[in-house]
C-alpha positions in Angstrom: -30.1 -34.7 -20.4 -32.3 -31.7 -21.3 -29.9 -29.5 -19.8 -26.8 -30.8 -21.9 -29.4 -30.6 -25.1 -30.2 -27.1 -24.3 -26.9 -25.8 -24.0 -25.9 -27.8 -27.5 -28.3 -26.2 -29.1 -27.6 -22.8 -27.9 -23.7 -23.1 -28.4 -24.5 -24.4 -32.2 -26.5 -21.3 -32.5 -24.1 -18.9 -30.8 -21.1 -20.3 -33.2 -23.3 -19.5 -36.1 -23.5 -16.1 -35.1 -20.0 -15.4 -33.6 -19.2 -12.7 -36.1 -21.3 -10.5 -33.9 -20.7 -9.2 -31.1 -22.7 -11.1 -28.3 -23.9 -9.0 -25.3 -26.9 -9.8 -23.0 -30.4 -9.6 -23.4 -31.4 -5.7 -22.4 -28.3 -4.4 -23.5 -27.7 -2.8 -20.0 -24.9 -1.7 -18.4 -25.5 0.1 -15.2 -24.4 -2.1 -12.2 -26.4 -2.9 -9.4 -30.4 -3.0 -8.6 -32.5 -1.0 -11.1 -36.4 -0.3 -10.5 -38.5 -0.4 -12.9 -42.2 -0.8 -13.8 -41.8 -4.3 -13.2 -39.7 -6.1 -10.9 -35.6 -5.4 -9.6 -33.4 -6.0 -12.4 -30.0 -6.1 -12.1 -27.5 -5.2 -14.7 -23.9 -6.4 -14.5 -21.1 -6.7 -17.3 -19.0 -9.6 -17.8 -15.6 -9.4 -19.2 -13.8 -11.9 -21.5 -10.4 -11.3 -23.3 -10.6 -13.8 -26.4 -12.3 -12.6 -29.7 -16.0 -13.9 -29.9 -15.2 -17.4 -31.8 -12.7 -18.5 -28.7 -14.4 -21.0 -26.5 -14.5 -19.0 -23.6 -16.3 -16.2 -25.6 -18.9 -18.3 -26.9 -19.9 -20.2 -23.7 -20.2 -17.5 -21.7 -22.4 -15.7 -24.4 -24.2 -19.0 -23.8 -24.4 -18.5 -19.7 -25.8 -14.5 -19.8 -28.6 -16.2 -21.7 -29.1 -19.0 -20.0 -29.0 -16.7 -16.5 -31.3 -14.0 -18.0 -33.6 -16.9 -18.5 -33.6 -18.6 -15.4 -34.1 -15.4 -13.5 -36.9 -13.9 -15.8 -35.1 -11.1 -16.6 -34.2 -10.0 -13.2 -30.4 -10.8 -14.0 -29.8 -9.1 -16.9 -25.8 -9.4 -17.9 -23.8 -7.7 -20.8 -21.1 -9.6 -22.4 -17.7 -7.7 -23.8 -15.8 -10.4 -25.8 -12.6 -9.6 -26.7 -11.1 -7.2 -24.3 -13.5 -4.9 -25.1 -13.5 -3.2 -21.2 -9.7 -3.1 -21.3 -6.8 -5.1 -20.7 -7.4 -8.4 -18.5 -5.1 -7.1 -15.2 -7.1 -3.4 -14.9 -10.7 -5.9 -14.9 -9.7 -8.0 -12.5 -8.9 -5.2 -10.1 -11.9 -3.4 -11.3 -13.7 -6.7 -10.3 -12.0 -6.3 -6.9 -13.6 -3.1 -6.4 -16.9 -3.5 -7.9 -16.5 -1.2 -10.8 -16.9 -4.1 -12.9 -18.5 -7.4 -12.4 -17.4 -10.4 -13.7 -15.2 -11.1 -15.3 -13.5 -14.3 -17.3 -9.4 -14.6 -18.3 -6.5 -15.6 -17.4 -5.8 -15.5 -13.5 -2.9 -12.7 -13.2 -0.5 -13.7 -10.6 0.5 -9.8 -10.1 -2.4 -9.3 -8.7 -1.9 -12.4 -6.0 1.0 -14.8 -6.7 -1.3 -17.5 -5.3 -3.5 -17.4 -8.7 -0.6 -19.5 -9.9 -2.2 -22.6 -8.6 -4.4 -23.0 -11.4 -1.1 -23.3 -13.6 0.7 -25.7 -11.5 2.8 -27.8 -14.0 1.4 -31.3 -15.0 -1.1 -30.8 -12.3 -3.8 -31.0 -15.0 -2.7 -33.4 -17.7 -6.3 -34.5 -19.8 -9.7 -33.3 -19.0 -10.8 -36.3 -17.8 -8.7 -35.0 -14.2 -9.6 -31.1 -15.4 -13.0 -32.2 -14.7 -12.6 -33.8 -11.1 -9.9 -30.5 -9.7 -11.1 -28.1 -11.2 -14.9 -28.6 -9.9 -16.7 -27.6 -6.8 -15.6 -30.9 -3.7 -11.7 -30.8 -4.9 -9.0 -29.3 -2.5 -8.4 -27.1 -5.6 -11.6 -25.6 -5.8 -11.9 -24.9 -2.1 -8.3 -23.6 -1.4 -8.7 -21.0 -5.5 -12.0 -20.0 -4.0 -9.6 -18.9 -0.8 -7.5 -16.9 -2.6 -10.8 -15.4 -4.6 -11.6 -14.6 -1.0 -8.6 -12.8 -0.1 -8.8 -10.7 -2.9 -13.3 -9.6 -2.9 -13.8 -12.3 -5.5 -16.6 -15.4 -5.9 -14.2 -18.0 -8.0 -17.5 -19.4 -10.3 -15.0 -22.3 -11.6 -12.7 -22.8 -14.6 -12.8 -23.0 -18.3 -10.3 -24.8 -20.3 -8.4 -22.7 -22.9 -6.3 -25.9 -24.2 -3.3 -28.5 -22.7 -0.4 -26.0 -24.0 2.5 -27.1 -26.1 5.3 -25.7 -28.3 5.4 -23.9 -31.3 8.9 -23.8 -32.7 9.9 -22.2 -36.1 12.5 -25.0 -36.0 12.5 -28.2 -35.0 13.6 -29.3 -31.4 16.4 -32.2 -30.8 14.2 -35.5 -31.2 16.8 -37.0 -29.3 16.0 -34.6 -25.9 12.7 -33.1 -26.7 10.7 -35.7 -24.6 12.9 -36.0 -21.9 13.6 -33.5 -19.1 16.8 -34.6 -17.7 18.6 -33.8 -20.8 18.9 -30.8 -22.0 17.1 -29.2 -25.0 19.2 -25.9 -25.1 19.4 -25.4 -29.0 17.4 -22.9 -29.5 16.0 -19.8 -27.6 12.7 -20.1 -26.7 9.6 -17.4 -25.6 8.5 -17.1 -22.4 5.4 -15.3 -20.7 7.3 -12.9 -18.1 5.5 -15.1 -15.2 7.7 -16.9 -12.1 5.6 -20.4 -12.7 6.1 -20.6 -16.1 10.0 -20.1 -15.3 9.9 -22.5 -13.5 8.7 -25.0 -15.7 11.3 -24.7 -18.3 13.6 -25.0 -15.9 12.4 -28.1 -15.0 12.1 -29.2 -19.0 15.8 -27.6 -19.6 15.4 -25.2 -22.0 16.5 -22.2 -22.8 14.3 -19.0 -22.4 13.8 -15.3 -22.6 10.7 -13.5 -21.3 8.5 -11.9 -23.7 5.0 -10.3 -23.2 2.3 -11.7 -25.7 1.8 -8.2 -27.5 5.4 -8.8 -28.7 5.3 -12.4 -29.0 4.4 -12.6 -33.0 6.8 -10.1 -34.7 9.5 -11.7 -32.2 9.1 -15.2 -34.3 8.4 -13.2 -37.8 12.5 -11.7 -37.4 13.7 -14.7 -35.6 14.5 -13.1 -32.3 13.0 -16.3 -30.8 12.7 -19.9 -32.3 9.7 -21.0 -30.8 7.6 -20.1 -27.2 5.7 -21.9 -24.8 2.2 -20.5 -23.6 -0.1 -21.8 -26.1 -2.1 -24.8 -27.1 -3.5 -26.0 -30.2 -6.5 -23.2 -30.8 -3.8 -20.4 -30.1 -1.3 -21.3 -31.7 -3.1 -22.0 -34.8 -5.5 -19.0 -34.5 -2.7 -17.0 -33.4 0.6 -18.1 -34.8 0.1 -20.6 -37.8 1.9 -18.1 -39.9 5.0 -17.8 -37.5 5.7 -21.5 -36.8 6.4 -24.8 -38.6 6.1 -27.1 -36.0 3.8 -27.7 -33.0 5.0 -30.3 -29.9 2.2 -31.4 -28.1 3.8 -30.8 -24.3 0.5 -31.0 -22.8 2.5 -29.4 -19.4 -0.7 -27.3 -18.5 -3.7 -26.0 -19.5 -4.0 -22.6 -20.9 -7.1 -22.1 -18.3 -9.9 -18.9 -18.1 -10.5 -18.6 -14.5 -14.4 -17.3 -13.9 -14.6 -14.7 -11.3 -17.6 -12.1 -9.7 -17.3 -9.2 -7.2 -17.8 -11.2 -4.1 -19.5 -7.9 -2.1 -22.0 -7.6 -5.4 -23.0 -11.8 -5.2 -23.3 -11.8 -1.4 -25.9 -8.8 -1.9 -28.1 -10.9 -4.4 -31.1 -13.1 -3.1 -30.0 -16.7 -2.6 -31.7 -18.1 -5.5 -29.9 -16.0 -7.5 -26.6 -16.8 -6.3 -27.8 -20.3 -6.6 -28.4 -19.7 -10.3 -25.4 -17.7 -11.2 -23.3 -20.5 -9.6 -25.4 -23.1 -11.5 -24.7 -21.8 -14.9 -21.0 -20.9 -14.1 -20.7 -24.6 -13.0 -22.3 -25.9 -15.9 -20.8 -23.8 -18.4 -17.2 -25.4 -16.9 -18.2 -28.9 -17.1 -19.4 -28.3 -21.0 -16.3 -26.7 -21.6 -14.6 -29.2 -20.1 -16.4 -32.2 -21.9 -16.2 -30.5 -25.3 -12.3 -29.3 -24.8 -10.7 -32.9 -26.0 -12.5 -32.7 -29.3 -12.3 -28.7 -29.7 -8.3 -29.2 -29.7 -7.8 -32.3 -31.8 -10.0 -30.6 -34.1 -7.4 -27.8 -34.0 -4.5 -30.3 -33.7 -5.8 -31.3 -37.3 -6.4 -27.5 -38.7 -2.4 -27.4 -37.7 -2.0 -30.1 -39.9 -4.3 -28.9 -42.7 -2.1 -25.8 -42.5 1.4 -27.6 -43.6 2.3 -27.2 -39.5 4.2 -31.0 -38.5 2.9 -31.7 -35.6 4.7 -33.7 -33.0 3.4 -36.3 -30.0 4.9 -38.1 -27.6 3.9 -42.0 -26.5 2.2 -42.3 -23.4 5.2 -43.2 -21.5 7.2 -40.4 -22.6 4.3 -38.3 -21.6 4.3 -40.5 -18.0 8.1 -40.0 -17.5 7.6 -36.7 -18.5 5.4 -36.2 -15.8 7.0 -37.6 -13.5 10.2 -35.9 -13.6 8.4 -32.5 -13.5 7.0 -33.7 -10.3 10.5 -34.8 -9.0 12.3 -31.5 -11.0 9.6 -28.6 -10.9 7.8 -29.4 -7.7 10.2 -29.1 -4.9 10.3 -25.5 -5.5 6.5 -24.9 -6.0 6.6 -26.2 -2.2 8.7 -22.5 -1.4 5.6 -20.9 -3.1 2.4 -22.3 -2.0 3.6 -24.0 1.2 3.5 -27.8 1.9 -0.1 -28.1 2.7 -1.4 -26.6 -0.5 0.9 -28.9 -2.9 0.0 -32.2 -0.8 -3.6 -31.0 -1.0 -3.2 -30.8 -4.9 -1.5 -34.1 -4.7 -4.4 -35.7 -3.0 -6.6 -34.4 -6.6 -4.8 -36.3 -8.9 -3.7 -39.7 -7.4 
């Protein structure tokens, strides 16, 4: 209970401040063991690529704190919000290499097709299951830390970004929106260029055209596309309130931050600090995890403020809607991943 008060207090006081940038404590930025008067110090930077008042931004201005603390200063971590090192696909494979440390994004399947496993579709449909696969004991967390493995990474767990919908200039065919075996071809929808993602609206039956992000806003500002998928509630308000008119609360998968170190650089560290770098990570996931559910219907209602209709299914569309991407999607996720890892995924969430 004192931890969860401690970490409320700090995240109140890092919102109030989140105009600033928010680095670590001794403003380091050297990597590796530094001797000075006193004992080893070791200064690391930590990547993230939302601005300073995203979720991710702020809890992990929260964990170089909280780390600095519990080490005495021996741990000594600079953050750079908002892309500040450079674009999230260079960090990660500057991670890799140990040029950088850690860092906290999206999880770029160019880099290893099998970081698509954090996206599986309606594999992760509230945070009440976010919360039991995406923690240290699930098959998820063992196989992603695998693949972190293969790839001179330490997976430190996940944080939740929001359960993704669609934001549609135009509204979609009440008749077919909720329902996947019927096509919902009306209107041409945005698409991150990634091979899961395709996937998925395949299954849902819609009709798509890949678009990187950068170009994703002026794209719906000239009409080139009527909507896109890739964003929950925080993004596509934050984002996009002043490109779209309606919001459809898909919930098909989370719009995750996967937490990752240079594997070679935490191996190297004395065991109680690996023990405390994985202590924060962890409970810097499960906070973002508790606090997601109310962080996006507050943004759900900002939408709403905004003039944006927002649109939700029943709970047994949003069952059947699960289910037939199970029956629809999943099949070919098996071609991907292999048998084993989808059963194993499988075994999370029943």
């Amino acid at each position: 209970m004192r931890k969860r008060s401690r970490f409320l207090i700090a995240f109140i006081c890092i919102m109030l401040v989140a105009g600033t940038m928010l680095t670590g404590c001794g403003g380091g930025s050297t990597t590796g063991p530094v001797e000075e008067d006193g004992p080893q110090v070791w200064n690391m930077r930590l990547s993230t690529q939302n601005p300073v008042d995203f979720s991710d931004s702020l809890i992990m201005a929260w964990a170089v704190q909280e780390i600095y603390d519990r080490s005495d200063g021996a741990l000594n971590i600079t953050h750079f919000p908002a892309g500040a090192l450079g674009d999230y696909i260079p960090i990660f494979e500057e991670v890799m290499q140990g040029t950088v440390d850690i860092i906290v994004g999206t999880a770029p399947t160019t880099v290893d097709p099998m970081m698509a496993m954090v996206v599986v579709p309606y594999l992760i449909t509230s945070y009440e299951v976010g919360g039991t696969v995406w923690t240290e004991g699930s098959n998820f967390f063992e196989m992603f830390d695998g693949v972190a493995a293969n790839n001179n990474l330490k997976f430190l767990g996940v944080l939740p970004g929001g359960l993704m919908g669609i934001g549609m200039r135009v509204p979609l065919n009440p008749d077919t929106v909720w329902d996947f075996d019927q096509p919902t071809e009306e209107h041409l929808i945005r698409l991150p260029p990634l091979w899961i993602l395709q996937s998925l609206a395949d299954g849902m039956q819609v009709r798509t055209t890949a678009i990187p992000f950068a170009d994703l806003y002026p794209a719906l500002m000239t009409g080139v596309v009527d909507g896109w998928i890739g964003g929950g509630p925080e993004l596509n308000y934050v984002g996009f309130r002043d490109a779209i008119n309606y919001f459809y609360d898909f919930r098909y998968m989370d719009d995750s931050f996967s937490m990752f170190m240079n594997r070679d650089l935490y191996y190297s560290l004395p065991v109680e600090y690996q023990r405390i770098i994985s202590d924060v990570f962890t409970e810097a996931s499960m906070n973002a995890i508790e606090a997601q559910t109310e962080r996006s219907e507050y943004f759900i209602q900002q939408l709403i403020d905004y003039g944006i209709e927002v649109h939700r299914p029943t709970q047994v569309q949003r069952d059947n809607m699960r289910e037939a991407a199970i029956r629809r999607i999943w099949p070919g996720l098996r071609d991907n991943f292999g048998d084993e890892v989808m059963d194993r995924l499988m075994q999370d969430v029943m």
